[in-house]
N, C-alpha and C positions, 0 to 999 in steps of 0.2 A: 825511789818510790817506796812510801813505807810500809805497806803490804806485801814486799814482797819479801820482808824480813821474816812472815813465816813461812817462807822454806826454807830457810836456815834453821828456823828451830825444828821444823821437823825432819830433819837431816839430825839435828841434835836429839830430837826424842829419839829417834829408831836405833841410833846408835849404842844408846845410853842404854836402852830395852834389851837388845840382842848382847851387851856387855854382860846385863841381869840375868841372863837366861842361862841356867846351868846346862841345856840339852842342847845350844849351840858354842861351837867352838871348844876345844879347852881351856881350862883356866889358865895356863899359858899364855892362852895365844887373845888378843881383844883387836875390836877395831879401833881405828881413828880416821881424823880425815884432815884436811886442806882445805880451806875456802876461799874461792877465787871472784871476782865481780868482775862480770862482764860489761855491766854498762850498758847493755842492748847495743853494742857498737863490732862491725865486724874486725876492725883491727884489734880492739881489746879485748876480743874473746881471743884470736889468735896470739897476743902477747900472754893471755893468761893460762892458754896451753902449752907455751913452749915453758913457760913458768914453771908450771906443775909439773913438764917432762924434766927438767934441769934439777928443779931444786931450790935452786935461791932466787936472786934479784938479775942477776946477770945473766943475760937471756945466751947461752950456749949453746946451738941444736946440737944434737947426737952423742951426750955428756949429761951425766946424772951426777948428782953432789947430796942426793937425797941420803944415802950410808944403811944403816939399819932398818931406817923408814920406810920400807918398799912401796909402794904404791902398787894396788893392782886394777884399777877401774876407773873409770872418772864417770859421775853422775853430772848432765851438763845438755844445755839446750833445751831453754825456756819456748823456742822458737824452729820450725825446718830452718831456717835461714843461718841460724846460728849450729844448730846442729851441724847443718851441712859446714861449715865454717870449721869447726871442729874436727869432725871423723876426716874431713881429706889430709887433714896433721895425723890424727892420732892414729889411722889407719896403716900408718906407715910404718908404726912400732905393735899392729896388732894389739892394743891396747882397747878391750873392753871399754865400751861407751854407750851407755844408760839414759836416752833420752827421753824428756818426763813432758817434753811440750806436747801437744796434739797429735793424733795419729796422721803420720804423711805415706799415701801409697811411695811414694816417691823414695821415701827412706828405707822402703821396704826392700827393694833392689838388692839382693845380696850380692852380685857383681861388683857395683860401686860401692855400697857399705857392708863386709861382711861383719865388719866387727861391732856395728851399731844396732841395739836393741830397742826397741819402742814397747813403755811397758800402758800407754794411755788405750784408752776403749776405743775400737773404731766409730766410727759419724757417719754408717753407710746410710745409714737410714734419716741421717737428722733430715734431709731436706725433706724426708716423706711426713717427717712431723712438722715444719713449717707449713707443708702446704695444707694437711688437716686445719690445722691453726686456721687457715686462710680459710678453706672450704666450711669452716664452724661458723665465721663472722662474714660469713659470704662476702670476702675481699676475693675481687678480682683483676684488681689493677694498682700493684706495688712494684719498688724501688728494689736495687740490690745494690748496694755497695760491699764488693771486694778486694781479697789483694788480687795483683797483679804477679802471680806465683803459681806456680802447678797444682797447689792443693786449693788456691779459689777457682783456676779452671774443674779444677775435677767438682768440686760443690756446685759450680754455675749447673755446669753439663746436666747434673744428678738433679738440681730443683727446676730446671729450665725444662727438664723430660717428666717429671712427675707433673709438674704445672702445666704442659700442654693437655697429658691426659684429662684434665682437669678441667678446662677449658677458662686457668686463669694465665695474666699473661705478664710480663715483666716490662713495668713502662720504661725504664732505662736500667742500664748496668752499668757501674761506675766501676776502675779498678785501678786500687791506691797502692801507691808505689812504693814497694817494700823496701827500694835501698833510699828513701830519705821519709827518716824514720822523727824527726824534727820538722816543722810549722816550715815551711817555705814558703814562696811567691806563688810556686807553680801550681801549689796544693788550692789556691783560691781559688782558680777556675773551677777544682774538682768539689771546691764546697760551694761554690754560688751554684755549680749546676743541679745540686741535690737541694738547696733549700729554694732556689727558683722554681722548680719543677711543682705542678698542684700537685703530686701524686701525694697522698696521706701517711701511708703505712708504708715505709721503707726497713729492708730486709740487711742487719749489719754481720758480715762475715769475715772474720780475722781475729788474731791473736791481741791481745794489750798494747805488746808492742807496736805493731803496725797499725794500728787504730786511736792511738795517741797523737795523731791530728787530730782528731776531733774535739780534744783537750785542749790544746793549744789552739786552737784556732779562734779569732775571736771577729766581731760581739758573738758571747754566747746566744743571747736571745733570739739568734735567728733561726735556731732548733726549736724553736715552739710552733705549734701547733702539726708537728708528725708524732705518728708512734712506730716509737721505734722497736724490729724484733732483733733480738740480740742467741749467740749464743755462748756458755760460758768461758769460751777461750780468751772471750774480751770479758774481764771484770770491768762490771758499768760503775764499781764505785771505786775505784781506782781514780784517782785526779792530781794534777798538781796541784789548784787552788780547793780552797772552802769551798767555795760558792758555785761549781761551774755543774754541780746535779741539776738543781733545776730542769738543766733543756731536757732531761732525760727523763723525768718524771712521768711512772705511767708505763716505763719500758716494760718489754715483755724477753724475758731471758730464759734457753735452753740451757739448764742446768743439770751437769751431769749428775745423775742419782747415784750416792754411797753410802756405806755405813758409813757411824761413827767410831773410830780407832777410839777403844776403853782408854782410858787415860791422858786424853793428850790436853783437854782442855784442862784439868787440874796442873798439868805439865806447865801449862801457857802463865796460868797464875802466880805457879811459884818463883817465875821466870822477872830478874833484875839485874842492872852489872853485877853486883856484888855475887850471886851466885856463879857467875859465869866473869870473874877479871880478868882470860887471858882473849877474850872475844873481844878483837882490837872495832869492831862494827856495833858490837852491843849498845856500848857507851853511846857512840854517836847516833845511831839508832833511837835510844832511849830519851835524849836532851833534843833532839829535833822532833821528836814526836811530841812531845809535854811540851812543848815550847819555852825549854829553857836554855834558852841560846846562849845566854849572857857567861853563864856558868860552863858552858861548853868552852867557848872563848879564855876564859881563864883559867882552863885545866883544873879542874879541883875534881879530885879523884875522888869518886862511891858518894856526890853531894847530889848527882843529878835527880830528885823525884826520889829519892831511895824508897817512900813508903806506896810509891804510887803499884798501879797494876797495870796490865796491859786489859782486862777488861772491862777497866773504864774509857778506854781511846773508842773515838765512835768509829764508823764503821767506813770512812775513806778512807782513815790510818794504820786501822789493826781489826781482824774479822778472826773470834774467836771459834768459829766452824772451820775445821778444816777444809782448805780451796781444792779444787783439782789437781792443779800443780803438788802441792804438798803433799796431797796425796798418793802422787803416782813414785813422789820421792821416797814415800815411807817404803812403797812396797819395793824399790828401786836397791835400797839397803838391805832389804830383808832376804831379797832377790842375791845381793853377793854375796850377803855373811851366809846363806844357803849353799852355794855354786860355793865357797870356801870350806865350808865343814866339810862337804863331799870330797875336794882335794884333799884336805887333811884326815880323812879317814883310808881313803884310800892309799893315801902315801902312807899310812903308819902300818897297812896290812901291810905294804910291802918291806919294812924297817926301812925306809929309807932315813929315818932322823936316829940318829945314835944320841946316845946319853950326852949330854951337854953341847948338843950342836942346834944351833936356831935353823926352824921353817921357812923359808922365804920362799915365798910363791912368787912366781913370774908370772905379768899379765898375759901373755897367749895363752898359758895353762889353763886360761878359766874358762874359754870360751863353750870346751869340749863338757863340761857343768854345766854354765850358762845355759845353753843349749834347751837343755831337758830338764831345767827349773819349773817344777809343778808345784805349790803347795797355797796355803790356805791362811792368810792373813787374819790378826788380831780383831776382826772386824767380820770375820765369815766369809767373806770373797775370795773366789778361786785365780791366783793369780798365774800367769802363763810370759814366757818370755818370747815367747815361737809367735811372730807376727804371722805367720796362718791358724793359727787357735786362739788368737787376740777376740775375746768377744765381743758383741755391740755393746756400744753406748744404753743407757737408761738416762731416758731425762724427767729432771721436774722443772716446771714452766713456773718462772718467778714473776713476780710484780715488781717493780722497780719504786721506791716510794719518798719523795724528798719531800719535805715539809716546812713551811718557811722560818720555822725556831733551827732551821740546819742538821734538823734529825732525818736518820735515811734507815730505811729498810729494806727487804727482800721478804716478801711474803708468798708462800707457793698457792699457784691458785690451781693448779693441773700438776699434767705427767703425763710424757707419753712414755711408751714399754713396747717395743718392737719384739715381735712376737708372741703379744697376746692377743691370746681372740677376738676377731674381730668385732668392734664397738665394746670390747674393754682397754683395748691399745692405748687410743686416745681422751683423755677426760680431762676437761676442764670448767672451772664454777665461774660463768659468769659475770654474779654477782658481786663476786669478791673481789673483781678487777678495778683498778683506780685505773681511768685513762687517765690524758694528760691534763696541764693548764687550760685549754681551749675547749676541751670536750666533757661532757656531761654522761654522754651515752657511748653507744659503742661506734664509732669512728664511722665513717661514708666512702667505701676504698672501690670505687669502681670507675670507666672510661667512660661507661654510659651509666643510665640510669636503666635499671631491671624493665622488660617488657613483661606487662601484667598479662595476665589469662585474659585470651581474646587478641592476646598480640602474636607475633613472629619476630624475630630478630633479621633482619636483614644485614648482609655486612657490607661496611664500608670501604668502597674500594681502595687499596691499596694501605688500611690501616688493621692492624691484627684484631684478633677475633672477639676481643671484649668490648672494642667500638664499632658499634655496629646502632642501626635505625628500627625502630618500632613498626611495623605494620600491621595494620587490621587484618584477620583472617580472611580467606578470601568467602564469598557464599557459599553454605553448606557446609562450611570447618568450622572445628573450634580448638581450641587449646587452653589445657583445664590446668596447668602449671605457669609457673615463672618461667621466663626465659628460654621457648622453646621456640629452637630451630626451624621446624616443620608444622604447620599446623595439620590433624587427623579429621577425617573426615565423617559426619555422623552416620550412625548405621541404615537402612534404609527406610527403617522405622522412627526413626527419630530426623528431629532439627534443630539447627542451634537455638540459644536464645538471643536478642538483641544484644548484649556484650559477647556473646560468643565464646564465652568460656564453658559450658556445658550442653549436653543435648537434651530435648525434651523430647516425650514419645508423640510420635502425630497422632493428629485425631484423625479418626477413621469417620468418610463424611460419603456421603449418599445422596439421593433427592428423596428424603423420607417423606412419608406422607405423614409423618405430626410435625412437620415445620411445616409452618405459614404457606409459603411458596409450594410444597406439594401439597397441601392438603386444601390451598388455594385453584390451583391446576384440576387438582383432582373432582372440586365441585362445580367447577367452568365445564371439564368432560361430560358429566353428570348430567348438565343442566342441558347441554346442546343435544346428549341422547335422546333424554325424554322427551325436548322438543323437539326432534324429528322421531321419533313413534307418534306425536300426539299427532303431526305434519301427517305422519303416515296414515293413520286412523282417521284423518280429516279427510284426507283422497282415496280413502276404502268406503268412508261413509257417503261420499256425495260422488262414486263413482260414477252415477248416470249422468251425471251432469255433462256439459259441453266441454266444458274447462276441463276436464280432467279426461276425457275421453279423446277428448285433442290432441293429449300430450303422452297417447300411446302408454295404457294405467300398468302394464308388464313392466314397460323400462322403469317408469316413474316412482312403484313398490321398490325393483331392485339397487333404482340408486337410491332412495330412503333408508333401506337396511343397510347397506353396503355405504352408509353415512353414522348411520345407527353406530356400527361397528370400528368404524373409523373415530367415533370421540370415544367409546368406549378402550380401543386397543391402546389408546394412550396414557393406560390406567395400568399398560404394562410396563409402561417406563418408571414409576413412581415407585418407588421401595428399593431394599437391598437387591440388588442383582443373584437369582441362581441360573443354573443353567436349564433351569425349564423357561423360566421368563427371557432368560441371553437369547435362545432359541425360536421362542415364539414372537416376540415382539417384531423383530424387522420384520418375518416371514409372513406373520399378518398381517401386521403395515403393510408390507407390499401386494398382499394379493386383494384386499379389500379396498387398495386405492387403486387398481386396477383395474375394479369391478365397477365401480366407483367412474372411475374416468372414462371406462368402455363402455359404460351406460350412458352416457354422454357423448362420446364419438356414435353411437348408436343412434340418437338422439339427433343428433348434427346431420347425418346422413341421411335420417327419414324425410327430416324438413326438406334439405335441396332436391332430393329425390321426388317428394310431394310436387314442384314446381316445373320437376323436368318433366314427369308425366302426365300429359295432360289428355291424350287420348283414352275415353271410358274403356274402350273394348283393346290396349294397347298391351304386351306382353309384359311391357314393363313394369306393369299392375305388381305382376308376381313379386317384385322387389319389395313391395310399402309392405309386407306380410307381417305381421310381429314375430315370424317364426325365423325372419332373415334379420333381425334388429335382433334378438335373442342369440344367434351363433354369433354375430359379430360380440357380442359381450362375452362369449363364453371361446370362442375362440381367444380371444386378445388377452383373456383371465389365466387361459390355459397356457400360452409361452411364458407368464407372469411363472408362474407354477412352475414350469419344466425350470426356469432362471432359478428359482428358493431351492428347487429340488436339487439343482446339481451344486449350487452353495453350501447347502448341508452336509453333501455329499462329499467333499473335496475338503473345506476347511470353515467348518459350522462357527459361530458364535459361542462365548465361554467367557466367564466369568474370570474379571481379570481383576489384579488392582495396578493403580497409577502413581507411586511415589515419589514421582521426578517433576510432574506439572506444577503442583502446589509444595513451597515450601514447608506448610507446619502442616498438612494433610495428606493422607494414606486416602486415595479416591476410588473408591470401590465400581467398580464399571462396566459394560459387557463388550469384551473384544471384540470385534466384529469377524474377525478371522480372518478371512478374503477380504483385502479392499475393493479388488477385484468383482466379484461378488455382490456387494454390497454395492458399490454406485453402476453395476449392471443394472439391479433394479432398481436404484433411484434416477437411472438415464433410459428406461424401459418407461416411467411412469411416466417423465415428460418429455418423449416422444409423444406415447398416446396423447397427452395436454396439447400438446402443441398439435397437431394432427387437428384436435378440437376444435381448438382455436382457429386452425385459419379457415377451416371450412364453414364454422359461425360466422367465422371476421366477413366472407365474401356473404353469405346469407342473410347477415344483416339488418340490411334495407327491402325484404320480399314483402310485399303490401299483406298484412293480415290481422286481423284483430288480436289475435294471442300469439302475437310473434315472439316463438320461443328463441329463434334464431339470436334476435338482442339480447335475451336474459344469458344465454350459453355463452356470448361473447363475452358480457361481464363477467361471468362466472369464473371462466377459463381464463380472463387478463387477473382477474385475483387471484387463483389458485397459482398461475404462472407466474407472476409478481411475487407469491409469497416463497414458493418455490427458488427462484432466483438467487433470492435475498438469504435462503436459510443457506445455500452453499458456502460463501464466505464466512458468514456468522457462525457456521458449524467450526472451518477449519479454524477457526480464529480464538476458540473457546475451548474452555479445558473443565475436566471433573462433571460437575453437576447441570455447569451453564452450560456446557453441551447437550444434556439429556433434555434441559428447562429450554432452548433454541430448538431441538426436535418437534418437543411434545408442544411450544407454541405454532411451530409449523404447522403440524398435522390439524391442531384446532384451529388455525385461521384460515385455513386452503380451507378445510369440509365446510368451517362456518362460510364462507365464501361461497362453496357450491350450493349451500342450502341456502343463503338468504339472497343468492341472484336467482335463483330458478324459481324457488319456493315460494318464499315471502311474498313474493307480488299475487301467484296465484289463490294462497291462501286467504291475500287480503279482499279479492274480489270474491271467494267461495264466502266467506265469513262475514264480513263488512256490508260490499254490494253484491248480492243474492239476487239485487233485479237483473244484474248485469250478467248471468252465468245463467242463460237461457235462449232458445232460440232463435225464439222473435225479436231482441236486445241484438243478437247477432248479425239478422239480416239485415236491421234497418239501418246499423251500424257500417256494414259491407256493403248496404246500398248507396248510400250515404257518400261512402269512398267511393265507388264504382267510374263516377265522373264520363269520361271518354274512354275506360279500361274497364264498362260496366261489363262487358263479356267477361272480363274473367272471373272465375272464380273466388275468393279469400282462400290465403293458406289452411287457415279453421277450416272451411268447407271441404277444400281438396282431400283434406287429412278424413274430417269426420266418413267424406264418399269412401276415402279408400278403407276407411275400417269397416264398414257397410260391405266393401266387397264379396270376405268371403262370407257374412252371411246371407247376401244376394245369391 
């Protein structure tokens, strides 16, 4: 792979640097090094360490042929897997080992490796920056392919626990098999199941090496239409062919943030075989990257490209930024030639070197160096050798960008920084982002589709928590977000709106008397008052009359007013409710229909009473007295009273409101306090009605010209019919139509009593005038008299017995 020719050279800058520097090492003493190619193959990492421990070609364990040469370190392991490959050889001679791939907990173990160093940033935090990533583009339903190794376990663990907090969820995990590191058969099920899968946004976790299936694996094309998040341990422009960017176009890569090392890019430029001829890789290096193969083939020495650069190779061949890798290599040298000056200062306090005798340091010697290596690279970065003071990762978040003239880039469009303040950590520009081939906008990565405000998420059984179903709020919630769990309930002053995603404030509603319906009520009350006064002043004016003298003018005055009073008090139902009107309304309600209805039991009683006594000089005279029709009203008034009084007394009437009957109204109303209470006296009223009634009902049929008996029967089956009917219509009613069911009540039971009793009487005082006279009387009851001429008319009985007392 010819990318990865720059770690070789920056293995040769840093060496070449620390050679220039007169404040390290002596002028004596310089470094140099060995360079071995592993091949990303585990056996040929191990033939290239027993290589380096020997010497030569002929692989010798526990035998050095190296001479003057010493070797004290080896920089090595692009990869855990190969690292690990390495330290269980080299570990065995205590020989310092400098691993530049990825940070692996694993390697961290100073038990199994004490002599292996990791100089890369840790990646504690990368997964908490994929899932911002995700949480930014509101994806909540991505792929993860990784290795099959202890550090893609430990990454799963780390984004699998940030992303549940999250509430995003991982539609599969894939995990590629680190020991076959080449295109196999078996690798096919593990790619048809990732580009099968709808999921969009898939999550790539691994090193170059182990992720070069995905290179080889072919038709490329079947990688379109995902985006892919990468992080930079896999260089995404890394390929064996031209052409295989494409599927990756659009890629989104965590890339470790670093300075730039001053110098190394002029380094890179002046870099040819000819400066460097005993660099047996350069040559080959240089003719397969130019693609001059032909010239390769027939050895012709310093002809390959001589005037070429390596900054014109594009960007799958040669990347003239320093990578990761190469970077962890510079500080990796800078790291021994440090850990060596310190031995050799120290060895010279002690004279251990005499005049003409060479230094040669042994590799265990360095370790106790190593160790406590702190210092501060050409670049400003604090470097540390101690994997417990290894700091975090910084990333910048690249754009992946292939273009079909076969130009590719890496464009930064973010950065996350672990450990800056909060909502400066993560940043990234939108706009600047190229998706891929398929997409225009920003990708669709979800199991479901978002439930809107006014919804709920319901989950679906047995499938994790991003696939889930939408539900309407239920009545009287709302939910004023995306995607919310719970819907909230509105306050008691408010209600939802018909999508239900916000509350409105209730109207506060009454039986006002400027809407239509009360101020309609209110002139019906009005109108049936004044018509019983005028009622009333009609039977005060023609008091002397027959018709009115008949019908006993005490009772007939008291149920007029106590009618009067009855369309009037209905005038207490209409308006806002306070607690004088809570208070007064039923209580007059009930005593004025009591007075009302006991004027009429009153009433009722005289009549059958008139028929029973028939004897002039009989005791029973004493009964027709208007002064025993008066106690019955005021008695029957009086238990009405004692009932309001102890209702007041115990648990009065009060001003309430009703938030719960009416969804978008706040019902302003008067509690009644005692239910108790309250249909005491509306079952106290029709008693006395009923009471009325049957003593009408049986009175009925008594032969008389102004038989009151039939009007009271009508009167009392109206007043009881309307009665009846308001009980159900009450409980059945809420807010205002309850008060508007009352107050129709109260006006069709009184209009009831006044136009059965009334009406008729007034039409004969008014209308026929001939008819409301004595003589009209007798010859009318004589008329009747038939074979029953003895008896008296009820008229006559009544008028003798009012004649009594003043006989």
């Amino acid at each position: 792979m010819h990318k990865n020719y720059q770690q070789v050279l920056a293995l040769v800058f840093a060496v070449e640097e620390i050679n220039r520097d007169p404040n390290l090492l002596p002028n004596s003493s310089s470094l140099g090094f060995h360079l071995y190619n592993s091949y990303h193959s585990d056996e040929r990492t191990l033939e290239s360490s027993l290589q380096w421990l020997t010497g030569q070609g002929q692989l010798i364990p526990n035998y050095n042929c190296l001479g003057q040469d010493q070797l004290v370190a080896i920089i090595g392991g692009a990869t855990s897997a190969l690292s690990i490959q390495m330290g269980t050889l080299l570990e065995l001679y205590k020989v310092p080992q400098m691993s530049y791939g990825p940070f692996d907990s694993l390697l961290s173990d100073k038990s199994q490796f004490p002599s292996l160093y990791q100089l890369a940033h840790r990646d504690s935090f990368l997964s908490r920056g994929m899932v911002q990533l995700m949480l930014h583009f509101e994806w909540t339903w991505v792929g993860l392919a990784t290795t099959n190794d202890m550090r893609g376990e430990e990454f799963l663990w780390n984004l699998r626990g940030d992303m549940v907090k999250k509430g995003i969820c991982l539609a599969f995990t894939e995990k590629i098999p680190v020991s076959e590191r080449r295109h196999t058969e078996s690798q096919d099920l593990f790619l048809i199941r990732i580009m099968q899968s709808p999921v969009k946004v898939i999550i790539i976790h691994g090193d170059t090496d182990s992720l070069m299936i995905l290179r080889y694996s072919q038709p490329i094309h079947v990688y379109f239409g995902k985006v892919w998040i990468t992080t930079s341990h896999w260089d995404i422009t890394m390929r064996p062919q031209k052409n295989d960017g494409y599927a990756f176009h659009g890629a989104l890569s965590f890339s470790h943030m670093s300075n730039e090392i001053p110098g190394f890019k002029t380094f890179l430029r002046s870099v040819n075989p000819a400066t460097y001829p005993e660099d047996i890789f350069l040559k080959v290096f240089w003719c397969s990257a130019f693609e001059d193969q032909e010239k390769l083939e027939n050895q012709e020495p310093n002809v390959c490209s001589p005037n070429a650069s390596l900054e014109a190779l594009p960007l799958h061949i040669f990347d003239m930024t320093m990578s990761g890798l190469s970077y962890t290599i510079y500080n990796a040298v800078h790291a021994v030639a440090r850990a060596l000056h310190k031995m050799l200062l120290m060895t010279s306090e002690r004279q251990y070197i005499r005049d003409g005798e060479t230094w040669a340091p042994q590799p265990w010697q360095l370790h106790s160096f190593l160790r406590n290596i702190q210092f501060n690279n050409s670049a400003g970065e604090q470097v540390f050798l101690d994997d417990t003071r290894s700091s975090e990762a910084q990333y910048d978040i690249m754009n992946y960008l292939f273009y079909l003239n076969e130009t590719e880039l890496l464009v930064k469009v973010g950065q996350f920084i672990p450990g800056a303040p909060l909502g400066q950590d993560f940043t990234i520009s939108t706009e600047a982002i190229v998706w891929g081939w398929l997409e225009s906008k920003v990708p669709h990565a979800v199991c479901t589709n978002s439930c809107g405000p006014g919804f709920r998420k319901i989950p679906r059984e047995g499938k994790p928590i991003c696939c889930f179903d939408c539900s309407l709020c239920p009545e009287g919630e709302v939910s004023k977000q995306m995607n919310m769990k719970h819907c909230t309930k509105c306050p008691e002053d408010a209600y939802p709106n018909k999508k239900r995603d916000r509350c409105l404030p209730k109207a506060i509603t009454f039986l006002d008397i400027t809407e239509p319906l009360g101020m309609a009520l209110a002139c019906v009350a009005l109108f049936f008052s004044v018509l019983t006064a005028l009622i009333l002043w009609v039977f005060v004016k023609f008091r002397v009359t027959p018709i009115v003298k008949a019908n006993n003018q005490t009772l007939s005055y008291t149920l007029l007013i106590s009618l009067t009073f009855c369309f009037l008090c209905s005038l207490l139902f209409i308006g806002r409710p306070t607690a004088a009107t809570c208070l007064l309304r039923q209580t007059i309600f009930g005593v004025v229909f009591t007075v009302a209805v006991s004027s009429i039991l009153a009433k009722t009683i005289l009549v059958v009473l008139a028929f029973k006594v028939t004897i002039p000089a009989s005791r029973g005279r004493v009964w027709l007295q208007p002064r025993v029709s008066n106690c019955v009203v005021l008695l029957c008034s009086g238990v009405q009273v004692i009932l309001c009084g102890s209702w007041l007394g115990m648990s009065p009437p009060f001003p309430d409101t009703d938030t719960h009957s009416q969804p978008n109204q706040i019902i302003i109303e008067c509690n009644e306090g005692s239910v108790l209470g309250f249909y005491s006296v509306l079952g106290y009223i029709g008693f006395l009605a009923l009471g009325s009634f049957t003593v009408a009902f049986l009175a009925r049929n008594l032969p008389d010209t102004f038989n009151e008996a039939k009007f009271i029967t009508f009167s009392m089956l109206v007043f009881c019919s309307v009665w009846v009917s308001f009980l159900p219509a009450y409980q059945s009613t809420k807010g205002k139509a309850m008060v508007v069911v009352e107050i129709f009540s109260i006006l069709a039971s009184s209009a009831g009593l006044l136009g059965c009793i009334f009406i008729p009487k007034c039409y004969v005082i008014l209308l026929r005038p001939n008819e409301n006279n004595q003589e009209f009387i007798r010859k009318k009851s004589d008329c009747k008299s038939g074979k029953h001429s003895s008896r008296l008319s009820q008229g006559q009985r009544l008028h003798k017995a009012k004649e009594i007392p003043e006989e």
